[in-house]
C-alpha positions in Angstrom: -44.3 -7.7 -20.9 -41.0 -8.5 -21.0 -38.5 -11.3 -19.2 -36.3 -9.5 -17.3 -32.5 -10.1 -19.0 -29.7 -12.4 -17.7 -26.9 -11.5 -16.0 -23.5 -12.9 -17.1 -22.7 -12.9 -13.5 -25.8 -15.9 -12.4 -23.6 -18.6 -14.0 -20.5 -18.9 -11.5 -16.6 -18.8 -13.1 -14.6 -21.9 -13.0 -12.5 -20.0 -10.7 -15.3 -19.8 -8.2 -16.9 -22.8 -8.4 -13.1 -24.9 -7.8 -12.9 -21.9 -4.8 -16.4 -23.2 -3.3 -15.7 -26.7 -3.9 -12.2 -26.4 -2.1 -13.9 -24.4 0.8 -16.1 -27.8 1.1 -13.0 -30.1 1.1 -10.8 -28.3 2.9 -10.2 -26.5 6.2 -8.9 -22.9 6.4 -5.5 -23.4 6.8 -4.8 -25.9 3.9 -6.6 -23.6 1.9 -4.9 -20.4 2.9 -1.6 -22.9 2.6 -2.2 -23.9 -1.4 -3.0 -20.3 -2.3 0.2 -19.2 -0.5 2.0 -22.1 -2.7 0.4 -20.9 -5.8 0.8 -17.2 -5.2 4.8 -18.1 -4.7 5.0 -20.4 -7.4 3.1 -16.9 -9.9 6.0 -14.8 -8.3 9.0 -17.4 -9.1 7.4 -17.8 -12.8 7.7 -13.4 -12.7 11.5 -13.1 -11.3 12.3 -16.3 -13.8 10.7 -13.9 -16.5 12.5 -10.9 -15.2 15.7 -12.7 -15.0 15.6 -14.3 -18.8 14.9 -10.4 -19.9 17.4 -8.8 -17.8 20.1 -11.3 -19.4 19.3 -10.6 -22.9 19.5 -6.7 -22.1 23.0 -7.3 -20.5 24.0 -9.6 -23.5 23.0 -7.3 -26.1 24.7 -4.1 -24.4 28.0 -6.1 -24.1 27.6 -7.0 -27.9 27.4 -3.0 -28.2 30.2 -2.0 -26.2 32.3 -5.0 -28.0 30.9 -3.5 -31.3 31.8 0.2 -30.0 35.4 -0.9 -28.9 36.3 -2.2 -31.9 35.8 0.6 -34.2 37.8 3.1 -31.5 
């Protein structure tokens, strides 16, 4: 007979386990509060991202158009 296998899912993430512990140590609202923080402090890191990218597009289509002037 054999042992029935193991799921991945019977050992619990890091994620999870630092979510139960901080459902032990905290009330609702201070919870619901630090994931607000961190979900805002995800999307600042995004538009920061976006922001850096849109710049170097801009920069390199004025280098073009300077380029393109030039040889007129």
């Amino acid at each position: 007979m054999q042992a029935a296998p193991v799921r991945a899912t019977a050992i619990p993430s890091f994620t999870s386990a630092l979510r139960a512990v901080e459902s032990l140590l905290m009330s609702g609202g201070q919870r619901t509060a630090r994931r607000n923080a961190w979900t805002s402090v995800l999307e600042d890191r995004r538009r920061a991202k976006d922001r850096v990218e849109a710049e170097r597009v801009l920069g390199q289509a004025a280098q073009a158009g300077q380029s393109a002037s030039v040889r007129l």
